[in-house]
C-alpha positions as CSV (number, residue, x, y, z in Angstrom):
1,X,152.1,88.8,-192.6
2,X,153.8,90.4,-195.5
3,X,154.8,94.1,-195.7
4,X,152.4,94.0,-198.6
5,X,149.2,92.5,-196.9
6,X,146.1,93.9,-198.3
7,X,145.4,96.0,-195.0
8,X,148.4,97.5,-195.3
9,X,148.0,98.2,-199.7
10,X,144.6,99.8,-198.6
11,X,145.9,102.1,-195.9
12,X,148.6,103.0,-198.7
13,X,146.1,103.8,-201.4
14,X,144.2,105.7,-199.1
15,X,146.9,107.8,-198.1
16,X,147.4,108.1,-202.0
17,X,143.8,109.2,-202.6
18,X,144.1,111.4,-199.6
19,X,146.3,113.6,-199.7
20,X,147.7,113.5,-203.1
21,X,144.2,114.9,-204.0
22,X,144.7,117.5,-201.2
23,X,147.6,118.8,-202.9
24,X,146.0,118.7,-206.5
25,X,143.2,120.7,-205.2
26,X,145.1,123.0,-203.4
27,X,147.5,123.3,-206.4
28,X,144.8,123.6,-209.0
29,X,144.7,127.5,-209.3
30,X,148.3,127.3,-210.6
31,X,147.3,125.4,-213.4
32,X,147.3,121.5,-214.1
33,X,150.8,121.7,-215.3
34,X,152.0,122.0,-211.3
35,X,148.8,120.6,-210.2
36,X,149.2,117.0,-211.0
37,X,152.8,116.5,-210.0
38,X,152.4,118.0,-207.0
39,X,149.3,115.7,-206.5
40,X,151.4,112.9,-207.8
41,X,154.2,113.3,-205.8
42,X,152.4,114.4,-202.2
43,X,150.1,110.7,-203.1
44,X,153.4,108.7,-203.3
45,X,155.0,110.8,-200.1
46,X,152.3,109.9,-198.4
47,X,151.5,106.2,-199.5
48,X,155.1,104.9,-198.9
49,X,155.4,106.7,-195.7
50,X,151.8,104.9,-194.1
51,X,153.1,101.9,-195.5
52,X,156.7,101.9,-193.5
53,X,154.5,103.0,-190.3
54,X,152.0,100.1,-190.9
55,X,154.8,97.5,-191.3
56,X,156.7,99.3,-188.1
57,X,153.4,99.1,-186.1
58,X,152.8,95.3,-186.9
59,X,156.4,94.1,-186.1
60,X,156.7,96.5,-182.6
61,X,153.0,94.7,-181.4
62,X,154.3,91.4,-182.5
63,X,157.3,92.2,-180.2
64,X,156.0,93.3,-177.4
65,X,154.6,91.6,-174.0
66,X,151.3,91.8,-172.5
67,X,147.8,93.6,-174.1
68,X,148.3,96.8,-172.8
69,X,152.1,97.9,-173.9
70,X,150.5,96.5,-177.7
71,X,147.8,98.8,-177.7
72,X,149.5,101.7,-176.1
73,X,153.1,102.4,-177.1
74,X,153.3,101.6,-181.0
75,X,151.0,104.3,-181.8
76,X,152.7,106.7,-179.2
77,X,156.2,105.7,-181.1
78,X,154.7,106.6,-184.5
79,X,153.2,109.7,-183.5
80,X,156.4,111.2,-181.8
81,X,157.9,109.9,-184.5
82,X,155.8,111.8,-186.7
83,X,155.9,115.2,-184.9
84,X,159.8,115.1,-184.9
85,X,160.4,115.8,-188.3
């Protein structure tokens, strides 16, 4: 599966959508002129960064032995990941 599967591009966009729209709204009252690259930027952030966790995620559970370390420890990697910055 490539890094660019189509799972992967629709987390990404969503992540886009998401949050980049979060920081446009909460931007707005400061006028479009910061709104949308703060929007803009916060989308991209965000989309790049689920798409390195979904590629990490895929190749760990490819990697790993037996049903339950798959299901358990690639989300508890991302996640303390995630909380450590």
């Amino acid at each position: 599966m490539s890094a660019l599967a189509p799972g992967r591009l629709a987390a990404a966009a969503m992540a886009f959508l998401l949050w980049g729209g979060w920081a446009l709204l909460a931007n707005w009252p400061a006028g479009h002129r910061d709104a949308v690259p703060a929007g803009l930027l916060q989308g991209c952030a965000s989309a790049i960064i689920t798409l390195i966790m979904a590629v990490c995620v895929s190749a760990l559970f490819a990697r790993l032995p037996g049903p339950l370390l798959r299901i358990v420890l690639p989300p508890l990697l991302i996640v303390s990941v995630s909380f450590s910055a």
